[in-house]
C-alpha positions in Angstrom: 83.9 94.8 63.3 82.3 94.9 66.9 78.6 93.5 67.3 76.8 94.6 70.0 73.3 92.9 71.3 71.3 94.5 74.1 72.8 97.6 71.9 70.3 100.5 73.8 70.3 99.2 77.5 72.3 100.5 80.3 75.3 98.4 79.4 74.7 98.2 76.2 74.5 102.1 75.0 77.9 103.1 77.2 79.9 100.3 75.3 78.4 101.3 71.8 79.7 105.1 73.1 82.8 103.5 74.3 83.6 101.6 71.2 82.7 104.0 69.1 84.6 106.9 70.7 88.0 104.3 70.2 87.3 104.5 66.4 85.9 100.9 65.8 83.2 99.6 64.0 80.5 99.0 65.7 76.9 97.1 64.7 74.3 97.8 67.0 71.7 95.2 67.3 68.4 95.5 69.6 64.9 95.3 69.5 63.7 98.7 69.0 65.9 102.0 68.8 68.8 102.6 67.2 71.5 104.4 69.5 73.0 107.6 67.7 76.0 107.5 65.1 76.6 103.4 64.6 75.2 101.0 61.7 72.2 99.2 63.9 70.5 95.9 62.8 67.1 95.3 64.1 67.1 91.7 65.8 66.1 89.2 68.5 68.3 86.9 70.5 65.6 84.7 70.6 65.4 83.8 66.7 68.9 83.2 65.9 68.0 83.9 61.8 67.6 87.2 62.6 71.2 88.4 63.5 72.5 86.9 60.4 72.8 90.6 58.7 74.8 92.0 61.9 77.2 89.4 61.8 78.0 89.4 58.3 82.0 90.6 58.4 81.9 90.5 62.5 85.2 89.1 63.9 83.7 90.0 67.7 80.8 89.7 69.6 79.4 91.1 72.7 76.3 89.1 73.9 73.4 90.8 76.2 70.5 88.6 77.1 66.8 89.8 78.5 65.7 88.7 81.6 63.1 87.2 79.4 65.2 85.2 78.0 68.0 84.3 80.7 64.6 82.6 82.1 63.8 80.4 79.3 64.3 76.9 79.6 65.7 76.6 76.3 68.2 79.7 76.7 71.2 77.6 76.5 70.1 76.2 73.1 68.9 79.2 71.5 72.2 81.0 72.3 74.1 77.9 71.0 72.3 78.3 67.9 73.5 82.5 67.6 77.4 81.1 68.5 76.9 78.2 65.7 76.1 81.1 63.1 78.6 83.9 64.5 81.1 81.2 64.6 80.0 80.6 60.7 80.6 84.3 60.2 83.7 84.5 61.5 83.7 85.6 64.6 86.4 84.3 66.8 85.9 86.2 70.0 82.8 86.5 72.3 81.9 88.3 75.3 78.8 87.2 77.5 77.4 89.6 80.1 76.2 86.7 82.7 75.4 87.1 86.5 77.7 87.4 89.8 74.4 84.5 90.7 76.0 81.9 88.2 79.0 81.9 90.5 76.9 82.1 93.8 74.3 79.4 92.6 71.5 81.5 92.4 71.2 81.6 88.3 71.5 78.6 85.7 74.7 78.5 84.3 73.0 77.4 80.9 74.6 80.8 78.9 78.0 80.3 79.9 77.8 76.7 79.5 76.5 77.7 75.9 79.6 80.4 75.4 82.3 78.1 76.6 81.4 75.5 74.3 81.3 77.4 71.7 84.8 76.4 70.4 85.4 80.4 70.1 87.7 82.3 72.3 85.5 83.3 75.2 84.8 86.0 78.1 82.1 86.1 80.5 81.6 89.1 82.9 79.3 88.5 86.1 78.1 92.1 88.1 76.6 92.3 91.0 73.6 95.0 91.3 73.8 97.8 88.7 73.8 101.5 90.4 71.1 102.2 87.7 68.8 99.6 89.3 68.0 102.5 91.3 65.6 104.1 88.2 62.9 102.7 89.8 62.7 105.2 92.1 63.0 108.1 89.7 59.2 108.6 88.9 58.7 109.1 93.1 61.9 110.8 93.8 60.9 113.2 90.9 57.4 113.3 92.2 57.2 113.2 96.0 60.8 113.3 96.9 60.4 109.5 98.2 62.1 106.0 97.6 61.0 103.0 98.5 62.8 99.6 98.7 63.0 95.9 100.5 65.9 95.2 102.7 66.8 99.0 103.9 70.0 97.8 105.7 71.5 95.4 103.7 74.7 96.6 101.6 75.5 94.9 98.6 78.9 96.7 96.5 76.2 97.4 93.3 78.5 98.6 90.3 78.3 101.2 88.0 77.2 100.4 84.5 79.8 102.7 82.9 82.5 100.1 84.8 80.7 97.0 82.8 81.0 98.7 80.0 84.8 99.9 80.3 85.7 96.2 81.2 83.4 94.8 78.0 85.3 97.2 76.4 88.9 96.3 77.0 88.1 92.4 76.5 86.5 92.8 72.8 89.5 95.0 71.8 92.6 93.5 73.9 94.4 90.1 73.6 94.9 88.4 76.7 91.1 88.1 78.2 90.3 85.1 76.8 89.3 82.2 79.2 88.7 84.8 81.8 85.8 85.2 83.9 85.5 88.7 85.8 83.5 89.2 88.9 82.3 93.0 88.1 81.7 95.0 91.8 81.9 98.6 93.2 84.6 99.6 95.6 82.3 99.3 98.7 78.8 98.0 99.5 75.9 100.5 100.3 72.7 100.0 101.3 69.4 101.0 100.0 69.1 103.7 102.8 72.4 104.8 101.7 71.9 104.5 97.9 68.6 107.0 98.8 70.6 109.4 100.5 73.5 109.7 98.1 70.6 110.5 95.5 69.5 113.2 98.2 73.1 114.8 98.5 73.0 115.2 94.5 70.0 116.2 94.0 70.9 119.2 97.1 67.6 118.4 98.8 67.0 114.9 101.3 64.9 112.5 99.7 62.7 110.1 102.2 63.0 106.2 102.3 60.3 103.8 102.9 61.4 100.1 103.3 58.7 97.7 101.8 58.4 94.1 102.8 59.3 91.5 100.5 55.9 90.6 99.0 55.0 94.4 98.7 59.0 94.4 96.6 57.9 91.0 94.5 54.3 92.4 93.5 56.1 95.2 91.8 58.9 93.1 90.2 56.9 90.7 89.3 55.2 93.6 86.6 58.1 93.8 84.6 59.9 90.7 85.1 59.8 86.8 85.7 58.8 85.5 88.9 61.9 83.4 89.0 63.8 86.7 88.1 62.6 88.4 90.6 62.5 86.0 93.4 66.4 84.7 92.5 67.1 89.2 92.7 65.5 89.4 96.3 67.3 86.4 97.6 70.3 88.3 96.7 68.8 91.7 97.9 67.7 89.9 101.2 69.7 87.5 102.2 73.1 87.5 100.8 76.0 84.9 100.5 79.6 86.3 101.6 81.0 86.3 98.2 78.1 88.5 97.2 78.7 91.0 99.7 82.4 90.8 98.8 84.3 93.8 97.3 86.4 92.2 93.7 89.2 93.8 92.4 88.5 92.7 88.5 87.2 96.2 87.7 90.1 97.6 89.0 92.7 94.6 87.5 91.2 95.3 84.0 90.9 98.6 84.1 93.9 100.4 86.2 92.1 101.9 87.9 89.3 101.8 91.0 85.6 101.4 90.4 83.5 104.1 90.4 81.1 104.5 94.1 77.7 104.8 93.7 77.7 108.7 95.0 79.6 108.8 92.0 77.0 107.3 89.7 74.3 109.6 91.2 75.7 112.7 91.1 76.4 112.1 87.1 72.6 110.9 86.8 71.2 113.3 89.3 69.0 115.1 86.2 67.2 111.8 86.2 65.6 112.4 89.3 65.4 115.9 89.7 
């Protein structure tokens, strides 16, 4: 059986649909709803005790922090303490959805430091930007036909969820992942002017930008996410290393196949801001 945390997020819903759609067994674990046609276990990452009924006959698991709690000083700890009882459970195999800003610098590696000492057979999968970061502009895309972002002209290769998933996917279920870490990208970097516009061609109708400044970008963050969160995001957003403006070929290497664009990704998700 396949545990999934994080079980009703962007990520986390695809690879519960993925899974599922193979014919595995699949326990959905979040903090709320329960996604449609799985067995789901209401729990918290943050108290350990409470994932002990969605282990119980696990042999993989798929971790998903919160923001929340990729900020917590003590996330390393707390996530050794849900390895120590899925190792108990008998779980051999774990995948940890990380950040492409462990490998840049820009995030604690605490999680991964916590998953690779685990003593259990181990994958970790950093993204860049997800496509579906771009829900924040549904409510004034629906409304005024408007967008409005920091950084207008800087292009970052943002990857589509569904591609996360796909590659979560293929390392719970296949041999031969183990050890690996995958740097998860689209196939080319776009900016938010473009990322507007593509939303525009899908929707049949052009859609207006507005670039904010970086404190006007922060004050909004800042309402639904750490400070440290959301200053680490507009580093990346603003000022980019190389390697995070760099195409990688590991969704395409795991896959077989390339990584979907973000036109792509809007014209499936164009109802959202119609």
């Amino acid at each position: 059986m396949i545990v999934v945390t994080g079980a009703t997020g962007n990520v986390g819903r695809a690879l519960v649909r993925v899974l599922a759609g193979a014919g595995e067994r699949v326990t959905a674990v979040s903090r709320g709803e329960a996604p449609p046609g799985v067995r789901h276990v209401r729990a918290d990452l943050a108290r350990p005790d409470s994932l002990r009924p969605a282990l119980d006959g696990a042999s993989v698991l798929f971790l998903l922090t919160s923001g929340d709690f990729t900020a917590r000083g003590d996330g390393g700890a707390v996530l050794g303490d849900v390895l120590d009882h899925a190792r108990a459970a008998g779980v051999g195999r774990v995948v940890l959805l990380s950040s492409q800003g462990v490998g840049t610098g820009r995030h604690s590696p605490h999680l991964e430091e916590a998953v690779t000492r685990s003593g259990l057979e181990w994958t970790v999968l950093r993204p860049g930007g997800f496509a579906s970061n771009s829900y924040a502009w549904a409510t004034t895309i629906r409304e005024q036909r408007l967008a409005a972002a920091p950084f207008a002209d800087v292009a970052l290769p943002v990857v589509d969820p569904d591609d996360i998933a796909a590659v979560a996917a293929a390392a719970l279920r296949e041999e031969g992942h183990g050890g690996r870490t995958y740097v998860l990208t689209g196939p080319e970097a776009v900016t938010p002017r473009q990322q507007v516009a593509a939303i525009g061609d899908a929707l049949g109708e052009p859609v207006r930008f507005v670039e904010l400044s970086r404190e006007e970008a922060r004050a909004g963050m800042a309402a639904f996410m750490p400070e440290v969160v959301a200053d680490a995001t507009l580093d990346i957003l603003g000022t980019p290393t190389a390697d995070e403006r760099r195409v990688h070929a590991d969704v395409e290497r795991v896959l077989g196949r390339p990584a979907g664009t973000f036109a792509d990704w809007a014209a499936r998700h164009a109802a959202a801001f119609r």
